[in-house]
PDB file as gemmi writes it, atoms N, CA and C in Angstrom:
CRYST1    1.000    1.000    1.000  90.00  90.00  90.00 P 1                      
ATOM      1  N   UNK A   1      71.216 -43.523 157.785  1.00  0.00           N  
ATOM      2  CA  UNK A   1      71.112 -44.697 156.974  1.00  0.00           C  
ATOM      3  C   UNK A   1      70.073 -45.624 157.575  1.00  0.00           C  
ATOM      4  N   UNK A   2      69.373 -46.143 156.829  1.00  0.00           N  
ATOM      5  CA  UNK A   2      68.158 -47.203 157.639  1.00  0.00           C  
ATOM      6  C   UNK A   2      68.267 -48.284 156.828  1.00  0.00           C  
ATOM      7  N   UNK A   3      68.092 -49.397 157.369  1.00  0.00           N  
ATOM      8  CA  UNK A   3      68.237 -50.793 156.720  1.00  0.00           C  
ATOM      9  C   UNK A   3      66.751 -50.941 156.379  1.00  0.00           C  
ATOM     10  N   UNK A   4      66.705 -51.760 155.150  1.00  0.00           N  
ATOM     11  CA  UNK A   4      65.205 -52.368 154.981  1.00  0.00           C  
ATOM     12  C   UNK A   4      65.673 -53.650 153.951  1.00  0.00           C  
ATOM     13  N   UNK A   5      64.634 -54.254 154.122  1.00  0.00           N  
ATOM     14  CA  UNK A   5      64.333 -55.638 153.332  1.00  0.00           C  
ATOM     15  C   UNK A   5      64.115 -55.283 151.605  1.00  0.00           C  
ATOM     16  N   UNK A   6      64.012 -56.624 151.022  1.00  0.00           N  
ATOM     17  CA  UNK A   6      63.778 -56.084 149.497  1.00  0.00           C  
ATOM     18  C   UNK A   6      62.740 -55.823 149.143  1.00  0.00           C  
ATOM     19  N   UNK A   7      61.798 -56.477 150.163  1.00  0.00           N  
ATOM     20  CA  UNK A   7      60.185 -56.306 149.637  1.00  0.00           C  
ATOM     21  C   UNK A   7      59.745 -55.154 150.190  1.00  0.00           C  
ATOM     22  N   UNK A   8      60.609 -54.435 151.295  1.00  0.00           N  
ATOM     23  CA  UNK A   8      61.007 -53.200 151.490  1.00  0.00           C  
ATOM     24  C   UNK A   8      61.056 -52.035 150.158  1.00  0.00           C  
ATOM     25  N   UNK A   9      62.053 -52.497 150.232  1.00  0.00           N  
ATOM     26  CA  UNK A   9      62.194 -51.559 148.744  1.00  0.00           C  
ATOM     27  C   UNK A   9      61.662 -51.611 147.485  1.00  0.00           C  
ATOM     28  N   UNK A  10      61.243 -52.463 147.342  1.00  0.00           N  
ATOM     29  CA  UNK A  10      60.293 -52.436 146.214  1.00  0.00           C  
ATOM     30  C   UNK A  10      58.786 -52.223 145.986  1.00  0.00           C  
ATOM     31  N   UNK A  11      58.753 -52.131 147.232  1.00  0.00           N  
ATOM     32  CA  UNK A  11      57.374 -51.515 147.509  1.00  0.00           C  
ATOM     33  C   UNK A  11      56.744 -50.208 146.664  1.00  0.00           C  
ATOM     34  N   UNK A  12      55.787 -50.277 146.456  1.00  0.00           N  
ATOM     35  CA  UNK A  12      55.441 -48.876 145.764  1.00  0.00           C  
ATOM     36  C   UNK A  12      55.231 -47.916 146.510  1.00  0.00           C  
ATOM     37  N   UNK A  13      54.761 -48.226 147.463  1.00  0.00           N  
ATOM     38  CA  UNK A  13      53.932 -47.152 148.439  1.00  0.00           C  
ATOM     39  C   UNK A  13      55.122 -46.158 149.590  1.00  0.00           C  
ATOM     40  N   UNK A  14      56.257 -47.384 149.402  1.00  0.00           N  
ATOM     41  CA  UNK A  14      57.682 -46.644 150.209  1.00  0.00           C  
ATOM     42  C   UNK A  14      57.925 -45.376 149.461  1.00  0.00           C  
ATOM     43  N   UNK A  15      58.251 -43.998 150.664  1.00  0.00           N  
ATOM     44  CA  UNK A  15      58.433 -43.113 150.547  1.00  0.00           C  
ATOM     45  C   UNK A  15      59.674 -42.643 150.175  1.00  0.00           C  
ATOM     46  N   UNK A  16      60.628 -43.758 150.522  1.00  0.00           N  
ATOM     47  CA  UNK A  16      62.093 -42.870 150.588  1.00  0.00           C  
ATOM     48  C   UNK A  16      62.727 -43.146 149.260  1.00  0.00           C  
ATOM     49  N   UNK A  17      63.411 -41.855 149.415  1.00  0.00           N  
ATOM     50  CA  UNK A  17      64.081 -41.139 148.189  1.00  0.00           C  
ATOM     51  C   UNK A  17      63.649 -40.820 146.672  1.00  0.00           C  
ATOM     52  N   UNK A  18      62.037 -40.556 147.457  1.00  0.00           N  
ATOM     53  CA  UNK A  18      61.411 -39.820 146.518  1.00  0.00           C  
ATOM     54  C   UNK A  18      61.507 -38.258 146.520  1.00  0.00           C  
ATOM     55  N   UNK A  19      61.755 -37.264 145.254  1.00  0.00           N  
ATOM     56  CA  UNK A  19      61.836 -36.233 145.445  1.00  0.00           C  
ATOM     57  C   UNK A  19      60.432 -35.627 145.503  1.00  0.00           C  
ATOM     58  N   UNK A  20      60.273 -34.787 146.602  1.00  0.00           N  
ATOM     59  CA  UNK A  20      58.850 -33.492 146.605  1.00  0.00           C  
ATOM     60  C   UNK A  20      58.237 -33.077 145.696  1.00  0.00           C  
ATOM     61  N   UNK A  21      57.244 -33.479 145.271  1.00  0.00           N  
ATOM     62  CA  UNK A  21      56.300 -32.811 143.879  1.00  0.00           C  
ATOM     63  C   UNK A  21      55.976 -31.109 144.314  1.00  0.00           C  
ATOM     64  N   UNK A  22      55.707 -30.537 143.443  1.00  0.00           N  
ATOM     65  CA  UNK A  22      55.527 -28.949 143.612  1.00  0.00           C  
ATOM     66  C   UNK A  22      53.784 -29.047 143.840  1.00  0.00           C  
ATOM     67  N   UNK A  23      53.636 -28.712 144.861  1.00  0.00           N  
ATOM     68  CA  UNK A  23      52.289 -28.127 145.370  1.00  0.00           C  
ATOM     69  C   UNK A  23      51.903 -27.257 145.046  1.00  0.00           C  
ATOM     70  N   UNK A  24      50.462 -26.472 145.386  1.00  0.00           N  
ATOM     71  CA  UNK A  24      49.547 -25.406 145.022  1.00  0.00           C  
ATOM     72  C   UNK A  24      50.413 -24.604 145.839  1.00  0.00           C  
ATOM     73  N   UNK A  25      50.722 -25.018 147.261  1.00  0.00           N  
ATOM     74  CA  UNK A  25      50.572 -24.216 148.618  1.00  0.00           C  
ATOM     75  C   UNK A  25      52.432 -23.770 148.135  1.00  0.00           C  
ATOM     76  N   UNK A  26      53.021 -24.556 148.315  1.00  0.00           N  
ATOM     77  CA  UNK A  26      54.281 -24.306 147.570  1.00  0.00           C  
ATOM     78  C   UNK A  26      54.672 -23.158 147.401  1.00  0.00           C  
ATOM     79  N   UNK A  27      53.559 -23.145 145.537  1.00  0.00           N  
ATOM     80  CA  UNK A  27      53.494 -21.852 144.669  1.00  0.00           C  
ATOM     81  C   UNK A  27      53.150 -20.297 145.696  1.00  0.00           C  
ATOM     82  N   UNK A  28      51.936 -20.887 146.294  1.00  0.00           N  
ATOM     83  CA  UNK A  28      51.087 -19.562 147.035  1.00  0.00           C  
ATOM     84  C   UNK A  28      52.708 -18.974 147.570  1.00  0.00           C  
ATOM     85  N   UNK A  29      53.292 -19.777 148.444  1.00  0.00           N  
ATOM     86  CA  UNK A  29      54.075 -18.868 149.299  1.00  0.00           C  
ATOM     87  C   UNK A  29      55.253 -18.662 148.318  1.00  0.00           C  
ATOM     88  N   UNK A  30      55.841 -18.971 147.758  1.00  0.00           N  
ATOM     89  CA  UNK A  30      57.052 -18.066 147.045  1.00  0.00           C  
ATOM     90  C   UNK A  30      56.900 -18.761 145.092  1.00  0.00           C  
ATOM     91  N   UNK A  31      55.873 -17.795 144.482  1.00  0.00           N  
ATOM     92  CA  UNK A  31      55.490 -17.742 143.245  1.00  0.00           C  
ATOM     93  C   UNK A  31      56.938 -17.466 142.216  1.00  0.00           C  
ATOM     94  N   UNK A  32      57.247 -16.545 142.339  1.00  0.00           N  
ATOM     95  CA  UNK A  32      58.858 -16.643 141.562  1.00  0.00           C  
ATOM     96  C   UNK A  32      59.440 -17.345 141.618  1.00  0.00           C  
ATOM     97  N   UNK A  33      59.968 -17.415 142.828  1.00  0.00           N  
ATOM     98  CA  UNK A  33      61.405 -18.541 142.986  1.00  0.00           C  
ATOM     99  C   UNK A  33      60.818 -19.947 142.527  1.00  0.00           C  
ATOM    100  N   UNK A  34      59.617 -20.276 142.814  1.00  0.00           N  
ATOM    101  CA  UNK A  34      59.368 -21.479 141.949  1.00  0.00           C  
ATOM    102  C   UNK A  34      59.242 -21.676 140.639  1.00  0.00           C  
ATOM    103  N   UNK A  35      58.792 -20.657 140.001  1.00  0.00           N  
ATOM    104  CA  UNK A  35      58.649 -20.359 138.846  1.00  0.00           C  
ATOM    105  C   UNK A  35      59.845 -20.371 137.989  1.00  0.00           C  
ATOM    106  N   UNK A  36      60.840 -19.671 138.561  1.00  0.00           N  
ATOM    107  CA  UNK A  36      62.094 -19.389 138.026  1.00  0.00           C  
ATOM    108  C   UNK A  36      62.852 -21.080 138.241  1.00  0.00           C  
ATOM    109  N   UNK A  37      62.569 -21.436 139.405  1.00  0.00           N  
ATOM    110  CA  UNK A  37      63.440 -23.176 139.289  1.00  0.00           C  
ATOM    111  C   UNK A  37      63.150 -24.031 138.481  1.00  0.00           C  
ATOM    112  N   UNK A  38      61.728 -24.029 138.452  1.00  0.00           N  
ATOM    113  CA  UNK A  38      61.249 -25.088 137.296  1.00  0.00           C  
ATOM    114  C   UNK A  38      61.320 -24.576 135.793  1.00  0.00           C  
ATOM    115  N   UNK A  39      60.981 -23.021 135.919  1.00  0.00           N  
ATOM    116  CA  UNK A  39      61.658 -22.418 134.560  1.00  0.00           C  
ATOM    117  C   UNK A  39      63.030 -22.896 133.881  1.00  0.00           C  
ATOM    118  N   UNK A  40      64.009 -23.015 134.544  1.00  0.00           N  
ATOM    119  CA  UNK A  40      65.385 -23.092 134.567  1.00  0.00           C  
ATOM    120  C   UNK A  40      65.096 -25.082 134.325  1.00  0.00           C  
ATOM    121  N   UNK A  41      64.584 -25.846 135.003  1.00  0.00           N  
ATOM    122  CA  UNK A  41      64.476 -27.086 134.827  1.00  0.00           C  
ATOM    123  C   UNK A  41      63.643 -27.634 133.061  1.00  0.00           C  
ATOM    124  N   UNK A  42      62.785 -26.545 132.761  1.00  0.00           N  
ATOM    125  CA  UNK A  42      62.210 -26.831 131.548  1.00  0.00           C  
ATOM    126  C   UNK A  42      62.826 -26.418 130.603  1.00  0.00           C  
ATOM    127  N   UNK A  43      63.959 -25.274 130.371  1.00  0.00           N  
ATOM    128  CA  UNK A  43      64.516 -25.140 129.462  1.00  0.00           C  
ATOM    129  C   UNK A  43      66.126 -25.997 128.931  1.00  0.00           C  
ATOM    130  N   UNK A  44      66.178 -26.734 130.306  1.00  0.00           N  
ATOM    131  CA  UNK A  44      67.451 -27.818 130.709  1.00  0.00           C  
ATOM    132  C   UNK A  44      66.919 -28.784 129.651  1.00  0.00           C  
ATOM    133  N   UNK A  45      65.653 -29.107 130.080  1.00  0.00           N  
ATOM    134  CA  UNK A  45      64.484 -30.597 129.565  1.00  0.00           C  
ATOM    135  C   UNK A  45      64.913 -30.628 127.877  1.00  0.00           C  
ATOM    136  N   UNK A  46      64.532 -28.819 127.548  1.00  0.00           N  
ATOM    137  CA  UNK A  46      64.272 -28.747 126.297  1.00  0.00           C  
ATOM    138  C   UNK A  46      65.833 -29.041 125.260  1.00  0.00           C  
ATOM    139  N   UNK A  47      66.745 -28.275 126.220  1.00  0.00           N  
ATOM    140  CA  UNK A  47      67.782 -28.102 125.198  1.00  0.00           C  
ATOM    141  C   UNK A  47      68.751 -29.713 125.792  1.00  0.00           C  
ATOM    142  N   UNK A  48      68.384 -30.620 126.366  1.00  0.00           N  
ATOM    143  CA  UNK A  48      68.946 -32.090 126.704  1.00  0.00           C  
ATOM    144  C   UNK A  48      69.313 -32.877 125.516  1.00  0.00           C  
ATOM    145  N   UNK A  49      68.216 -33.050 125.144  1.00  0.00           N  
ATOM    146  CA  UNK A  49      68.243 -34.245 123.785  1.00  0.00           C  
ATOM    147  C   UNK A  49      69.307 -33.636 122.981  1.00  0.00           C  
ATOM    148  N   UNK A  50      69.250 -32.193 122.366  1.00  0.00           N  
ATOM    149  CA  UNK A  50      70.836 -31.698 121.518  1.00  0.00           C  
ATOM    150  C   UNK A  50      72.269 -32.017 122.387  1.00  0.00           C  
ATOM    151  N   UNK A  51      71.688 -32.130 123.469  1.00  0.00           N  
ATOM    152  CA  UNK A  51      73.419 -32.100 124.472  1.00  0.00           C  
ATOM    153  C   UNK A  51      73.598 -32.793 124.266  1.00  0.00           C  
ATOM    154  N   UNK A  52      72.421 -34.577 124.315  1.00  0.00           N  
ATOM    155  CA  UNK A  52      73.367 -35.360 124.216  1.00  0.00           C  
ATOM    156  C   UNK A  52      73.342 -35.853 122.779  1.00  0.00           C  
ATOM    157  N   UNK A  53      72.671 -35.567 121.926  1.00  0.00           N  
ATOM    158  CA  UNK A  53      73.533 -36.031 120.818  1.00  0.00           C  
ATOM    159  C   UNK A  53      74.945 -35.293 120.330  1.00  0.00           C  
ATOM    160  N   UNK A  54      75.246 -34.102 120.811  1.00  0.00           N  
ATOM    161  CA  UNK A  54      76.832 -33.438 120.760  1.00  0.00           C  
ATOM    162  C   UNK A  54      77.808 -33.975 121.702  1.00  0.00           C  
ATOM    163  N   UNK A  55      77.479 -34.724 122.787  1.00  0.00           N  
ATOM    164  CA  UNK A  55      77.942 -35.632 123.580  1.00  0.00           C  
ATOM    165  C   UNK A  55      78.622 -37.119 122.947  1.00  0.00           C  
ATOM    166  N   UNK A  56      77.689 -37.719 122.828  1.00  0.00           N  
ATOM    167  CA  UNK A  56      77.273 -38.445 121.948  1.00  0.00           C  
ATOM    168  C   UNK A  56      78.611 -38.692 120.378  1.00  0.00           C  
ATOM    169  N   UNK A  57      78.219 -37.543 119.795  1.00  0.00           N  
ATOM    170  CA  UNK A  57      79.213 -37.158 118.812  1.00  0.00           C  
ATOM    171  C   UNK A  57      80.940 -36.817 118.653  1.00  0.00           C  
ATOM    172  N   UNK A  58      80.890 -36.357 120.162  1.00  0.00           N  
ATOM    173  CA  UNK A  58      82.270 -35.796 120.309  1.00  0.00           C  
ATOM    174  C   UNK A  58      83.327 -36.862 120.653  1.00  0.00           C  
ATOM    175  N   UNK A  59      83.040 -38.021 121.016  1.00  0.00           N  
ATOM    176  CA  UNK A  59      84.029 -38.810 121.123  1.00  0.00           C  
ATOM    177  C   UNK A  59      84.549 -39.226 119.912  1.00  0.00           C  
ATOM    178  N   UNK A  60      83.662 -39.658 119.094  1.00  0.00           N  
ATOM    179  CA  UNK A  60      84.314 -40.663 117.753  1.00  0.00           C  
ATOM    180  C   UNK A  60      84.725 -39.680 116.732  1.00  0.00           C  
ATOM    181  N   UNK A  61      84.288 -38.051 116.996  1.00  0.00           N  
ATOM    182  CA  UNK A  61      85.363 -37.210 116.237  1.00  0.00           C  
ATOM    183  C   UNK A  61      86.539 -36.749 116.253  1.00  0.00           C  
ATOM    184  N   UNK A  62      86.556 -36.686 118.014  1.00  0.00           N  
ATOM    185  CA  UNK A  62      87.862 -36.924 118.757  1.00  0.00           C  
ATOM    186  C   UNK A  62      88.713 -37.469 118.434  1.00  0.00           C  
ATOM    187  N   UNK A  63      88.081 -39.343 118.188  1.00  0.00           N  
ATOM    188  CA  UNK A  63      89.071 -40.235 118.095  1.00  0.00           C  
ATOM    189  C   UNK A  63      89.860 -40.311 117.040  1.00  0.00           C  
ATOM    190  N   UNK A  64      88.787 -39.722 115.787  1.00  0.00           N  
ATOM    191  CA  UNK A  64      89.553 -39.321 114.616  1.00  0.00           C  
ATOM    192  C   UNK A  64      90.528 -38.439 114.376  1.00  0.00           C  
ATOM    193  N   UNK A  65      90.129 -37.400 114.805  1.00  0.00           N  
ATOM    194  CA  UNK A  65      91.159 -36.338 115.162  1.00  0.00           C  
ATOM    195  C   UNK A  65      92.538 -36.657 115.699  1.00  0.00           C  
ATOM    196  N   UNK A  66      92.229 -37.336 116.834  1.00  0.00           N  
ATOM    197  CA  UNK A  66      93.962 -37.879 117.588  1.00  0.00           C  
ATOM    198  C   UNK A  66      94.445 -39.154 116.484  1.00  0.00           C  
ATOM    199  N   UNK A  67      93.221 -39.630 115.644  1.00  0.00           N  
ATOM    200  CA  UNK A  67      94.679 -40.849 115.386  1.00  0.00           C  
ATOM    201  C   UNK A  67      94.922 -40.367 114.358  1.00  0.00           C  
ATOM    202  N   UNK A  68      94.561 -38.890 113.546  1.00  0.00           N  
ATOM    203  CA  UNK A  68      95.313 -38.161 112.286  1.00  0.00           C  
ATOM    204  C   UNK A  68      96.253 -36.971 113.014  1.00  0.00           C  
ATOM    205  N   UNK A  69      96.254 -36.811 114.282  1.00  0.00           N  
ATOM    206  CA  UNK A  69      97.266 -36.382 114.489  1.00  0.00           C  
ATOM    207  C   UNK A  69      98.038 -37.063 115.001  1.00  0.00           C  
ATOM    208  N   UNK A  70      98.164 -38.404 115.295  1.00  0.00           N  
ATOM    209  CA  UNK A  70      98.748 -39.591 115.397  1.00  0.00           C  
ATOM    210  C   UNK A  70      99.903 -40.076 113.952  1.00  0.00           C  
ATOM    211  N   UNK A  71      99.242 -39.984 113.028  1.00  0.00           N  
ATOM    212  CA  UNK A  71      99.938 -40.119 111.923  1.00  0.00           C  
ATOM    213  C   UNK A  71     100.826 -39.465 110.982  1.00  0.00           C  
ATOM    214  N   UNK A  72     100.210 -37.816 111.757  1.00  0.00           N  
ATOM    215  CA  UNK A  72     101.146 -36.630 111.467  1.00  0.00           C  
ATOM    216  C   UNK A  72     102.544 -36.441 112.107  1.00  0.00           C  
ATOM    217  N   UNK A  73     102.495 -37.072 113.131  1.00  0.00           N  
ATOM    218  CA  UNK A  73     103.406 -37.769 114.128  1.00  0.00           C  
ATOM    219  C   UNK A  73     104.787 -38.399 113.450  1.00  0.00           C  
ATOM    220  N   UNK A  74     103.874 -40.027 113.003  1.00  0.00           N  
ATOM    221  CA  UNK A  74     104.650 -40.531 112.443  1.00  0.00           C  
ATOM    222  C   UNK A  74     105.542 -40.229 111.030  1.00  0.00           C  
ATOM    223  N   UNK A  75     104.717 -38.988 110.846  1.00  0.00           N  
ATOM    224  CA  UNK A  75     105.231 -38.842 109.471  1.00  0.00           C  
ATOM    225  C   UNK A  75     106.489 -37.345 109.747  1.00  0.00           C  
ATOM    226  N   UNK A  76     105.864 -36.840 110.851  1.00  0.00           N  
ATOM    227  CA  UNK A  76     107.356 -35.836 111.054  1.00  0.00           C  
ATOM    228  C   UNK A  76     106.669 -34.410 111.298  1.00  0.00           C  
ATOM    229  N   UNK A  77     105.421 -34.253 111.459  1.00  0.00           N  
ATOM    230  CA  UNK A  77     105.352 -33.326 111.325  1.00  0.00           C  
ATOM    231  C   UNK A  77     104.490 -33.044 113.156  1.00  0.00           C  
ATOM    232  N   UNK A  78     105.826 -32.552 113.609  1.00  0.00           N  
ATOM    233  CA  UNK A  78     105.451 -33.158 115.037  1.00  0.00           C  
ATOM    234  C   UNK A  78     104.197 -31.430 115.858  1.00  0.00           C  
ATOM    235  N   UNK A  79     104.949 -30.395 114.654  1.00  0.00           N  
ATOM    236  CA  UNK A  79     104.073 -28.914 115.781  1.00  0.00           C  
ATOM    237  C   UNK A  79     102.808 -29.010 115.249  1.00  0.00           C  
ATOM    238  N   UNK A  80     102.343 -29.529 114.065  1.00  0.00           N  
ATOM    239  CA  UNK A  80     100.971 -29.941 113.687  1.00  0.00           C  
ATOM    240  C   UNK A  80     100.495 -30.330 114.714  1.00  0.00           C  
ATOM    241  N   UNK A  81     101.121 -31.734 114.841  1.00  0.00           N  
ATOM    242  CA  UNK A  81     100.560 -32.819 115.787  1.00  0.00           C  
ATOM    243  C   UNK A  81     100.266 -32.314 117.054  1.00  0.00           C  
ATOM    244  N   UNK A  82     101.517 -31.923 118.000  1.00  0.00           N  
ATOM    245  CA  UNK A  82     100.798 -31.106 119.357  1.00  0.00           C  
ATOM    246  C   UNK A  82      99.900 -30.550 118.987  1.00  0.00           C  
ATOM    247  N   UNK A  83      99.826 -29.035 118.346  1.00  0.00           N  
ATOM    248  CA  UNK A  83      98.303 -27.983 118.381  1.00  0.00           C  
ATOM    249  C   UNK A  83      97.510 -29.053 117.969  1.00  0.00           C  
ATOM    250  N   UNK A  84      97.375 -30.161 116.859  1.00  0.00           N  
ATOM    251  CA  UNK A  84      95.679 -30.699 117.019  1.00  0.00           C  
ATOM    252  C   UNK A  84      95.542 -31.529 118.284  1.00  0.00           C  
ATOM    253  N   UNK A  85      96.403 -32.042 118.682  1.00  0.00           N  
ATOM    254  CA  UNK A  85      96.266 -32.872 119.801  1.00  0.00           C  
ATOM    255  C   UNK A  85      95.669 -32.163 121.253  1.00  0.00           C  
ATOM    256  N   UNK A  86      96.164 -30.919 121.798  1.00  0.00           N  
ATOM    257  CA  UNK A  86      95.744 -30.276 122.461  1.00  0.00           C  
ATOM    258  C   UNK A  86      94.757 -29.465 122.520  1.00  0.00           C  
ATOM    259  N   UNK A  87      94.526 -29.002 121.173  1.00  0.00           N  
ATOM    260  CA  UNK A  87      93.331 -28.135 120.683  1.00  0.00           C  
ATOM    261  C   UNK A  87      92.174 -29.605 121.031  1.00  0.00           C  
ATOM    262  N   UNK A  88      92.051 -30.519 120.774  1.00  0.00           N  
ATOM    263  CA  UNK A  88      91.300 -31.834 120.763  1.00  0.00           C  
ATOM    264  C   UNK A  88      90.722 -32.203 121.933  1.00  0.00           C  
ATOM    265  N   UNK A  89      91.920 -32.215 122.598  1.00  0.00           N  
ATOM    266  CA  UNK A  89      91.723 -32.708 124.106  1.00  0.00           C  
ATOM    267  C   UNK A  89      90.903 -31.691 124.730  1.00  0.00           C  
ATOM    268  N   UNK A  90      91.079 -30.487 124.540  1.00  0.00           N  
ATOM    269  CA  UNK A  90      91.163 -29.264 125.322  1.00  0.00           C  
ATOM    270  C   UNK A  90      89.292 -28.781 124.651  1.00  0.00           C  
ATOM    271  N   UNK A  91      88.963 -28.997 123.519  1.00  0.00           N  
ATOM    272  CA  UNK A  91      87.581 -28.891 122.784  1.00  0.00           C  
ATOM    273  C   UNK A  91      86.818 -30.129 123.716  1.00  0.00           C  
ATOM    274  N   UNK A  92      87.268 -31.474 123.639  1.00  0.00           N  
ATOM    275  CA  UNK A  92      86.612 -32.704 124.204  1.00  0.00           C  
ATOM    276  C   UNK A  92      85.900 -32.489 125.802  1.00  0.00           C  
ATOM    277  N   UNK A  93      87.034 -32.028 126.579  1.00  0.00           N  
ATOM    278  CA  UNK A  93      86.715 -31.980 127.833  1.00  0.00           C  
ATOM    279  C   UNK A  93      85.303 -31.181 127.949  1.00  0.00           C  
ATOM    280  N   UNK A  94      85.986 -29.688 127.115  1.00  0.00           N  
ATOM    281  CA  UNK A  94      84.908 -28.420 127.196  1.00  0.00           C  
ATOM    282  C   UNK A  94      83.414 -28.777 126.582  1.00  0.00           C  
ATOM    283  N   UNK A  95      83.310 -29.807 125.740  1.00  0.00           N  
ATOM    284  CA  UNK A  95      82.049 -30.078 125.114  1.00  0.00           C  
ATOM    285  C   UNK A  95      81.506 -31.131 126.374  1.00  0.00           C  
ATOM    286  N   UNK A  96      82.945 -31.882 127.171  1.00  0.00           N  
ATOM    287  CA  UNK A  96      81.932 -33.096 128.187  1.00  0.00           C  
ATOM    288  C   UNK A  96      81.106 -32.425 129.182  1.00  0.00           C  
ATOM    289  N   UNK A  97      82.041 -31.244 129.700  1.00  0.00           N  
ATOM    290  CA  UNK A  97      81.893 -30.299 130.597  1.00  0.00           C  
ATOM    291  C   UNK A  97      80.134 -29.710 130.386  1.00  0.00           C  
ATOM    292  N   UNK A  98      79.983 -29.094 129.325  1.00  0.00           N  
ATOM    293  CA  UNK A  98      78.862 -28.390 128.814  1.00  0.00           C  
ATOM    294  C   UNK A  98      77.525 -28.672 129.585  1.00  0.00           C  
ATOM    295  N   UNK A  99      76.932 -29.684 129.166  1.00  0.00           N  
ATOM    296  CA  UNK A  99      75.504 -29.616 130.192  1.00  0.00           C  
ATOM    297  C   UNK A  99      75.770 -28.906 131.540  1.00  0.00           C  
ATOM    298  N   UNK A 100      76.940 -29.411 132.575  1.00  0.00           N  
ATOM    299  CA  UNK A 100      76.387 -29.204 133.746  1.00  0.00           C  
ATOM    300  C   UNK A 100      77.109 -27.618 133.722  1.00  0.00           C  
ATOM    301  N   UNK A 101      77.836 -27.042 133.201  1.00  0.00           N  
ATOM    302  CA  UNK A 101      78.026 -25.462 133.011  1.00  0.00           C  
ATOM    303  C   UNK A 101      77.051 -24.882 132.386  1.00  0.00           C  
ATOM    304  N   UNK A 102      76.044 -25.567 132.031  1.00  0.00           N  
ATOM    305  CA  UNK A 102      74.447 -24.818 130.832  1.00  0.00           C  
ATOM    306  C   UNK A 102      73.652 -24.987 132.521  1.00  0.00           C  
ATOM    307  N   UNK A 103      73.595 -26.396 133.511  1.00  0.00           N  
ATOM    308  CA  UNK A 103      72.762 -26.158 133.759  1.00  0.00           C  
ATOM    309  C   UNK A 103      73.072 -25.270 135.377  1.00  0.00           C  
ATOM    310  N   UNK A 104      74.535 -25.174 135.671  1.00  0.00           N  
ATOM    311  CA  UNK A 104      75.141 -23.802 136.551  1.00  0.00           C  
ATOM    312  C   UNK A 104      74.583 -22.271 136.036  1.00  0.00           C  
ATOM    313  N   UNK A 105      74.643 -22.153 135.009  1.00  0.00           N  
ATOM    314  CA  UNK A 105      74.416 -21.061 134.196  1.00  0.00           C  
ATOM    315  C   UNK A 105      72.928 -20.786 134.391  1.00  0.00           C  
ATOM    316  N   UNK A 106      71.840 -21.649 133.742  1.00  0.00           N  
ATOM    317  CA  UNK A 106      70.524 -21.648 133.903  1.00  0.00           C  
ATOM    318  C   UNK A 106      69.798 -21.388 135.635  1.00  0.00           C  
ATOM    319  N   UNK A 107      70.857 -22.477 136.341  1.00  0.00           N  
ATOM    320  CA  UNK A 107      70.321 -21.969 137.777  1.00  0.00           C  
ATOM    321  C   UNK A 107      70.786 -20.882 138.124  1.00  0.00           C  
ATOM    322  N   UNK A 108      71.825 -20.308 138.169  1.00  0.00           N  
ATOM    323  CA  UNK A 108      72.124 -18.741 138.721  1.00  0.00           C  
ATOM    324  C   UNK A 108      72.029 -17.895 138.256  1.00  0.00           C  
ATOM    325  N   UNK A 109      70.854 -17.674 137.085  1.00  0.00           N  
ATOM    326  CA  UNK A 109      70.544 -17.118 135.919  1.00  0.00           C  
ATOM    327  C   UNK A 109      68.859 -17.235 136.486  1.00  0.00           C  
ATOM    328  N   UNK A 110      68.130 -17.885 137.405  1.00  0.00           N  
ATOM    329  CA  UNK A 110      67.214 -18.111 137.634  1.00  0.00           C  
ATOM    330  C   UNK A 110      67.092 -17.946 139.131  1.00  0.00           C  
ATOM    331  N   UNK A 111      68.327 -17.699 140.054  1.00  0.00           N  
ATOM    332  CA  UNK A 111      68.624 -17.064 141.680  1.00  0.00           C  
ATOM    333  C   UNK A 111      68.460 -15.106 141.148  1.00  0.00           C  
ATOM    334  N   UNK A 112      68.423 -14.758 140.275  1.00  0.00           N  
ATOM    335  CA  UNK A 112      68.238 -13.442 140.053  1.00  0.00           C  
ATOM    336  C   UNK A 112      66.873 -12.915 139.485  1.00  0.00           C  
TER     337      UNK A 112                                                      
END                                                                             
């Protein structure tokens, strides 16, 4: 950990916790494996913007979903209500989940 000032940190020219740009020399020594990381990083890039608008989307269909199985509830019809309720929950998580299992998938899909 290193302490610095604000004019410290706001500096442009400060180095830290900038990530490594990809070099020529880089490439020279291991051409695949770079190829394949940033491969795997450009097709992340590409398919992002759909993630998050399905991101994006999945809550306020959700919410609909639970408060009509909310009302199925009240009205008696309670084994409806569990299966949508769980089917819901259980779809929600798996859609929040998604990017970073696309981008597990893409990297160890790109270690081969």
């Amino acid at each position: 950990m290193q302490t610095m000032s604000i004019s410290e940190f706001i500096n442009k020219e400060a180095t830290l916790g900038v990530a490594p740009n990809l070099t020529f020399f880089d490439w020279i020594l291991h051409p695949l494996q770079t190829t394949k990381e940033h491969g795997a990083d450009a097709i992340y890039n590409l398919i992002d913007p759909f993630l998050d608008i399905v991101l994006v989307m999945s809550q306020p269909i959700a919410s609909i979903i639970l408060t009509t199985a909310g009302l199925l509830l009240i009205v008696g019809m309670k084994g409806k209500c569990i299966k949508w309720m769980t089917t819901t929950s259980l779809a929600y998580v798996c859609i929040q989940l998604l990017p970073m299992l696309l981008k597990a998938m893409l990297y160890s899909l790109a270690q081969y």
